[in-house]
C-alpha positions in Angstrom: 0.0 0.0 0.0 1.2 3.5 -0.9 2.4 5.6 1.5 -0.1 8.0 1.8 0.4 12.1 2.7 -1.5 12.9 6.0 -0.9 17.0 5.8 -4.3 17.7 5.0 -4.9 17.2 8.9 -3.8 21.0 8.9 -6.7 23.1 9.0 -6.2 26.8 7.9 -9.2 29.3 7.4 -9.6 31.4 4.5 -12.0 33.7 3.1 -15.1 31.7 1.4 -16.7 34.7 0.0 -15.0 38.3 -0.6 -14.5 40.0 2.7 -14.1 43.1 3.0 -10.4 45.1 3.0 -8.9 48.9 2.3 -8.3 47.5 -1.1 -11.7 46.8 -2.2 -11.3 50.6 -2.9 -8.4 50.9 -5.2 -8.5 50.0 -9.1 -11.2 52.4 -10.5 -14.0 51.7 -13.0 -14.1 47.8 -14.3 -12.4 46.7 -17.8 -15.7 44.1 -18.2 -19.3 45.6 -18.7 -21.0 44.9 -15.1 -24.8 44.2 -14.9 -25.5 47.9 -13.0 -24.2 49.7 -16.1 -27.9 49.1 -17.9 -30.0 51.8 -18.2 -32.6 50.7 -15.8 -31.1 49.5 -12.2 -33.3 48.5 -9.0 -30.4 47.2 -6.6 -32.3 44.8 -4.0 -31.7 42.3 -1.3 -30.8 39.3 -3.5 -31.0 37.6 -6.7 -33.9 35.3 -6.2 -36.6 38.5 -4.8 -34.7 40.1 -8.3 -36.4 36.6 -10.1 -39.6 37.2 -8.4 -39.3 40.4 -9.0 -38.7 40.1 -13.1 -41.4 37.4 -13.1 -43.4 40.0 -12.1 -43.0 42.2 -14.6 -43.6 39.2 -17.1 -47.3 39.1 -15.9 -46.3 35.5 -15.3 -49.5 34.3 -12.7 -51.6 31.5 -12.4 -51.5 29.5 -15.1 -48.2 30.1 -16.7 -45.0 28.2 -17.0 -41.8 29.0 -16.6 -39.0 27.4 -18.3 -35.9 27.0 -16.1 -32.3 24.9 -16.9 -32.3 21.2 -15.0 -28.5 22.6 -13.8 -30.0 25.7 -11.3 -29.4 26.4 -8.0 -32.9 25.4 -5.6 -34.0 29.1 -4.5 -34.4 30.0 -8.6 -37.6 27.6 -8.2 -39.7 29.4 -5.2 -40.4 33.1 -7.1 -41.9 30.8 -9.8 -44.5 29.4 -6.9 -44.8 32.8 -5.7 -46.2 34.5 -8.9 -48.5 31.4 -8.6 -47.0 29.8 -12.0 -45.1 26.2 -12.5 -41.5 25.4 -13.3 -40.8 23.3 -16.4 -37.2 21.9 -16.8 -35.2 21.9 -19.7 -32.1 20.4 -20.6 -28.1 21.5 -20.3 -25.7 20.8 -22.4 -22.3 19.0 -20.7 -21.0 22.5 -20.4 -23.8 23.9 -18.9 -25.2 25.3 -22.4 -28.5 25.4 -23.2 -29.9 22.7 -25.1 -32.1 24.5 -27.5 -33.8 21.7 -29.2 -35.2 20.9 -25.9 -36.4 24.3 -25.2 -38.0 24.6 -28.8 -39.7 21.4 -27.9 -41.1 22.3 -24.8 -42.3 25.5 -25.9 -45.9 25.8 -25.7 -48.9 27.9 -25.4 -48.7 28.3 -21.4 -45.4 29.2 -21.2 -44.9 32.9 -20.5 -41.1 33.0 -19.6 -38.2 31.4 -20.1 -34.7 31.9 -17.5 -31.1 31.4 -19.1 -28.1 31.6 -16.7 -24.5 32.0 -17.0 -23.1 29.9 -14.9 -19.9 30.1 -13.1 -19.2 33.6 -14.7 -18.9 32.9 -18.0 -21.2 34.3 -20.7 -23.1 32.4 -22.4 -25.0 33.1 -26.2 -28.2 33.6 -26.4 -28.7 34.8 -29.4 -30.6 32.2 -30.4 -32.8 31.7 -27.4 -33.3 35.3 -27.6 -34.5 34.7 -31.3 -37.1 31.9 -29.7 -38.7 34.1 -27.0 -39.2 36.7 -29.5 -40.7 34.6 -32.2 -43.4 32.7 -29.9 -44.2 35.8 -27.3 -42.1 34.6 -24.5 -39.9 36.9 -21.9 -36.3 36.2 -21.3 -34.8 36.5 -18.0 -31.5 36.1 -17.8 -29.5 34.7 -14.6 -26.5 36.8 -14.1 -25.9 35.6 -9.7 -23.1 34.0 -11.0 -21.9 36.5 -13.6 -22.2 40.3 -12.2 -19.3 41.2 -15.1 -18.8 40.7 -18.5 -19.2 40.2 -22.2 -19.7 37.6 -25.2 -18.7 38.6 -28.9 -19.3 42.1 -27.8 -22.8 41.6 -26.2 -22.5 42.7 -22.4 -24.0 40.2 -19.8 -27.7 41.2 -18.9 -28.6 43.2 -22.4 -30.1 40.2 -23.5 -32.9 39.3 -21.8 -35.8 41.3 -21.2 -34.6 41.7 -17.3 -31.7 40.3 -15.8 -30.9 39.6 -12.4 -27.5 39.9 -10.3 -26.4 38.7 -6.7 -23.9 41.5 -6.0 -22.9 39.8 -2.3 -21.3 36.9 -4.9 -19.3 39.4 -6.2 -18.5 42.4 -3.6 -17.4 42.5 0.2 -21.3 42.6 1.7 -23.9 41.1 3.4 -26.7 41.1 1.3 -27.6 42.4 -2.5 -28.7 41.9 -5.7 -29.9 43.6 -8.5 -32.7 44.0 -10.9 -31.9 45.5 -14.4 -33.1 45.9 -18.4 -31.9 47.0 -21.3 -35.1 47.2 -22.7 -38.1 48.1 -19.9 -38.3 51.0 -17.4 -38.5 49.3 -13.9 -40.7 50.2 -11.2 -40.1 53.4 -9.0 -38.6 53.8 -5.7 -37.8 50.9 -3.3 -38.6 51.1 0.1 -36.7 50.9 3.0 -36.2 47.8 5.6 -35.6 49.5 9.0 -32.7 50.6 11.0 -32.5 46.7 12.1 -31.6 45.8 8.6 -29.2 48.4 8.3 -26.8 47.7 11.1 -27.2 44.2 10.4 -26.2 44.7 7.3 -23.2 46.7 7.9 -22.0 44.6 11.2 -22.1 41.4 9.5 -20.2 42.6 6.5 -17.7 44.0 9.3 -17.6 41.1 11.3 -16.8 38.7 8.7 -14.2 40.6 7.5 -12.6 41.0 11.0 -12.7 36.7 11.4 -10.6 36.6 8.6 -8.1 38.9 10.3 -8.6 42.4 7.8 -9.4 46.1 8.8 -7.0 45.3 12.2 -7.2 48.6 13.4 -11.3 49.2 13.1 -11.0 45.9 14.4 -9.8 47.0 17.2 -11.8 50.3 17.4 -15.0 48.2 17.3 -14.2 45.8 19.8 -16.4 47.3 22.8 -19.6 48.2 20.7 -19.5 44.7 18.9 -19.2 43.1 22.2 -21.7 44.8 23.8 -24.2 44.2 20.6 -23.1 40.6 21.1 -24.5 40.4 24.6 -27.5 42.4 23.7 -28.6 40.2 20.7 -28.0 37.2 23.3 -30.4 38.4 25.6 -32.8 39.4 22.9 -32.4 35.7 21.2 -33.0 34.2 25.4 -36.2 36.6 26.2 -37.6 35.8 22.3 -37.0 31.6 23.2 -39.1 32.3 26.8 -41.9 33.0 25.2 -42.9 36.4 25.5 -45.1 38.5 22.8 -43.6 41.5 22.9 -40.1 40.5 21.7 -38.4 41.8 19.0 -38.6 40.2 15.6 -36.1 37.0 15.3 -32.6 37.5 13.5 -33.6 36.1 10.1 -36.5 39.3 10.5 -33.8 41.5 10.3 -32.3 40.1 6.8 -33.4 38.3 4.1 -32.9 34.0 4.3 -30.3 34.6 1.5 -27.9 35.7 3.4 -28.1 32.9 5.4 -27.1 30.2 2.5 -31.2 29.6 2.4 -33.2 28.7 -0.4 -36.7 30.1 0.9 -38.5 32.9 -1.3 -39.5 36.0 1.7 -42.2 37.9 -0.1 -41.3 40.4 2.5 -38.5 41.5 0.6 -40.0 41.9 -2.5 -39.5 45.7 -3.4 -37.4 46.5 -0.5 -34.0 48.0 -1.8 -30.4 47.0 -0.4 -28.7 48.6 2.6 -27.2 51.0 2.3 -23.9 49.9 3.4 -24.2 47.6 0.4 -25.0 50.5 -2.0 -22.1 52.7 -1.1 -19.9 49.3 -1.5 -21.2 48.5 -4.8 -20.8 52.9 -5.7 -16.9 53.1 -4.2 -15.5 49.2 -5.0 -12.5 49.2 -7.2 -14.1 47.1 -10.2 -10.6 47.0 -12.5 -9.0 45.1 -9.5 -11.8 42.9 -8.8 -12.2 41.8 -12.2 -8.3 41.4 -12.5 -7.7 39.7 -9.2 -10.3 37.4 -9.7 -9.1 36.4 -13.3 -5.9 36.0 -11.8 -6.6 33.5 -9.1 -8.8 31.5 -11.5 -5.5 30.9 -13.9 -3.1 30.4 -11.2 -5.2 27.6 -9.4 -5.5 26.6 -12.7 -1.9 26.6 -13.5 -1.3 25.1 -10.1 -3.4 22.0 -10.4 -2.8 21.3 -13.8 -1.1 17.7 -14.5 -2.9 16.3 -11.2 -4.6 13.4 -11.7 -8.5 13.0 -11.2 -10.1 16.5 -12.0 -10.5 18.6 -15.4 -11.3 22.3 -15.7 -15.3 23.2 -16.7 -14.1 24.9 -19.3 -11.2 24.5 -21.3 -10.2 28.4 -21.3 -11.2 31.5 -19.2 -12.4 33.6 -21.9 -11.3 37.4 -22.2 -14.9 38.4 -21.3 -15.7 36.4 -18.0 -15.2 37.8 -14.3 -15.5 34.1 -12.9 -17.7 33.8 -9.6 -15.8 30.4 -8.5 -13.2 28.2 -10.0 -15.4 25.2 -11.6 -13.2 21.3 -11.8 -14.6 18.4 -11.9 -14.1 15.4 -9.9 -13.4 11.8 -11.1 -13.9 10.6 -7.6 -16.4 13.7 -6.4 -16.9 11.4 -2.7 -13.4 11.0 -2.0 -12.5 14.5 -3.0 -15.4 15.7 -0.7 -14.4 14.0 2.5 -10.4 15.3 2.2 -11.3 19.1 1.3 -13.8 18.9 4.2 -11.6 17.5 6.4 -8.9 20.4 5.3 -11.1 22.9 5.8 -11.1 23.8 2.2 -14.7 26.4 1.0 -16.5 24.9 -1.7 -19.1 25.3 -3.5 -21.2 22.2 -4.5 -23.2 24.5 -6.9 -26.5 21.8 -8.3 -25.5 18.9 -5.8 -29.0 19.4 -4.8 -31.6 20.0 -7.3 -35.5 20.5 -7.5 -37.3 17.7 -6.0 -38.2 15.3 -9.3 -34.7 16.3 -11.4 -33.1 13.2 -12.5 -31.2 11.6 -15.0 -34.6 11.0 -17.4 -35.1 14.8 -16.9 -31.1 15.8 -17.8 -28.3 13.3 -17.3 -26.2 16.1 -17.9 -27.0 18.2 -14.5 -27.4 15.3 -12.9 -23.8 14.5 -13.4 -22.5 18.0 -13.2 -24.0 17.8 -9.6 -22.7 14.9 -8.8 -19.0 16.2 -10.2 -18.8 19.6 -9.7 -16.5 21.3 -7.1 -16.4 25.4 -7.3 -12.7 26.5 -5.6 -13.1 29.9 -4.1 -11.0 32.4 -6.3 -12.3 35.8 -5.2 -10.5 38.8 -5.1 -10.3 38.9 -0.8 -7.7 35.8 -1.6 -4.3 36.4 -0.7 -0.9 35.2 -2.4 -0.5 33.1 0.3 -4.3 32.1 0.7 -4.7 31.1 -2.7 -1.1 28.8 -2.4 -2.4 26.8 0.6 -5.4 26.3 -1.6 -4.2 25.2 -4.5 -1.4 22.8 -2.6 -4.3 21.4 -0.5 -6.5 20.4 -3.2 -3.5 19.1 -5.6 -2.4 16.8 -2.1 -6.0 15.6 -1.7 -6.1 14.5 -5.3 -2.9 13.0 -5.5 -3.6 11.1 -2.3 -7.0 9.9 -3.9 -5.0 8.9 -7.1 -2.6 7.0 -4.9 -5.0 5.2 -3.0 -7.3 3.7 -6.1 -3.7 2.8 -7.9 
């Protein structure tokens, strides 16, 4: 039996998401097209009250279908139930492409809309879906959570469909946020606000995670007393609230929408309520050149890093000149055994379509099933440091190896 390396016993902790640093605030206005550069811009709490929200303005009700890819993430399906319409499922290519014959073919009189999605932040063409709405009276909403920035052949993300949606907290150093956007529809007016509870939540989360990942030091430091003494406040509030008594305040997940919280629920309650503002001012001031940049460059140097390991393969063969990528996408000859070692390693990942829509199997699309099954997204951010991103890509390439060495 191989002797087999046992250094994935050290547990380090990086950043899963972007956290938030002095430098989000250098690099000036992005090289890619980004999703808020459309004409019409509602910035919300999240992508999937963005959905409902698009939906919405669809006239999608009772009645009507909605198409949506067999490859989606859970909390795409719940605004379809909440404009009181179904979900119909259509195939994915093995790239995560749409399969157009299988939309054409399941095109029909009920169905009023029809959402495409760029997965993994790179662009997809629809062109020809595009083409199809138009010619049988359907609306296009297109899926940009994973894609906030970018273009394809000159066509920015989000000017195809009819609306687009965005989750900005993929993409930027926040709590909460998403957008709502269209080329070509004026959006509804003012959004109103969600409280002062909200608000601080907002902002102190966004703070607090990036003070657990050791950034900001010195406000860090400056903070200490008031977060401490919020701490013991919120305790007591959470202890009275579990006693039973009516008058306590609302519950946490009250004070911000489920999304934040890695949930898949749909909250009506946050349908036309507009981001914090500590989220807006983010999104205004961010340095978008160095997001894009840093994030392209993790993506090629985990790429570069892992390349010539045995048991995994890129997504994609190439990281296009037009794609900001959300995560880094690989995928997994032996998905279980990878699984257990990153987990073990303390490795974020995202499992992106390991658990789809009750009823989603291989004689709906073999293809999602499998990309599911396969798929690991490697966090490649712009929050990563150097040295982050190197204990990263040496952990996974150890983990594989190891794997390798034990099925030899």
């Amino acid at each position: 039996m191989p002797r087999i390396n046992n250094s994935l016993t050290v547990r380090r902790a990086i950043p899963s998401v972007p956290v938030l640093s002095f430098g989000d605030f250098k690099g000036g206005r992005a090289t890619l097209p980004a999703l808020d550069d459309a004409p019409a811009v509602l910035l919300v709490t999240s992508g999937r009250i963005a959905i409902g929200m698009a939906l919405r303005a669809l006239g999608v009700g009772p009645g009507d279908t909605v198409l949506v890819p067999a490859y989606h993430s859970p909390s795409m399906i719940p605004p379809v139930h909440w404009c009181g319409a179904e979900v119909m499922f259509y195939r994915v290519h093995h790239d995560t492409t749409v399969d157009l014959a299988d939309v054409a073919h399941k095109v029909g009189p009920g169905v009023k809309a029809i959402m495409a999605t760029h997965f993994f932040g790179f662009p997809q063409d629809l062109s020809a879906l595009r083409a199809l709405c138009d010619a049988n009276g359907i609306g296009l909403v297109e899926d940009c959570a994973h894609c906030y920035f970018g273009a394809r052949d000159g066509v920015a993300v989000g000017s195809s469909g009819d609306y687009a949606i965005g989750s900005s907290m993929k993409f930027f150093p926040i709590f909460e946020g998403g957008c709502l956007v269209s080329h070509r529809h004026a959006l509804p007016g003012a959004l109103g606000g969600a409280g002062a509870g909200f608000e601080a939540k907002a902002a102190l989360a966004a703070l607090e995670a990036s003070f657990a990942q050791g950034r900001l030091p010195a406000l860090r430091v400056a903070l200490a007393l008031p977060l401490r003494l919020k701490t013991r406040l919120w305790n007591r509030v959470k202890a009275h609230s579990a006693g039973g008594a009516t008058t306590s305040p609302a519950p946490a997940s009250a004070l911000a929408p489920s999304s934040s919280d890695s949930s898949f629920a749909f909250d009506p309650r946050w349908v036309d309520r507009r981001s914090s503002w500590f989220s807006r001012t983010v999104l205004l001031h961010a340095g978008r050149a160095r997001l894009v940049a840093r994030r392209r460059r993790n993506y090629l140097e985990l790429e570069r890093a892992l390349t010539g390991t045995p048991g995994w393969r890129p997504l994609f063969a190439a990281l296009p000149e037009g794609a900001c990528p959300w995560v880094f996408p690989l995928l997994a000859e032996r998905p279980d055994a990878l699984f257990a070692r990153l987990a073990e390693a303390g490795v974020p990942m995202v499992r992106f379509g390991a658990s789809l829509w009750p009823g989603v199997d291989d004689t709906v699309c073999a293809n999602s099933v499998e990309l599911g099954r396969r798929m690991f997204g490697l966090p490649c951010h712009q929050a990563l440091s150097d040295d982050e991103r190197a204990w990263l890509a040496a952990t996974v390439r150890r983990a594989l190896e190891d794997i390798a060495m034990e099925a030899a």
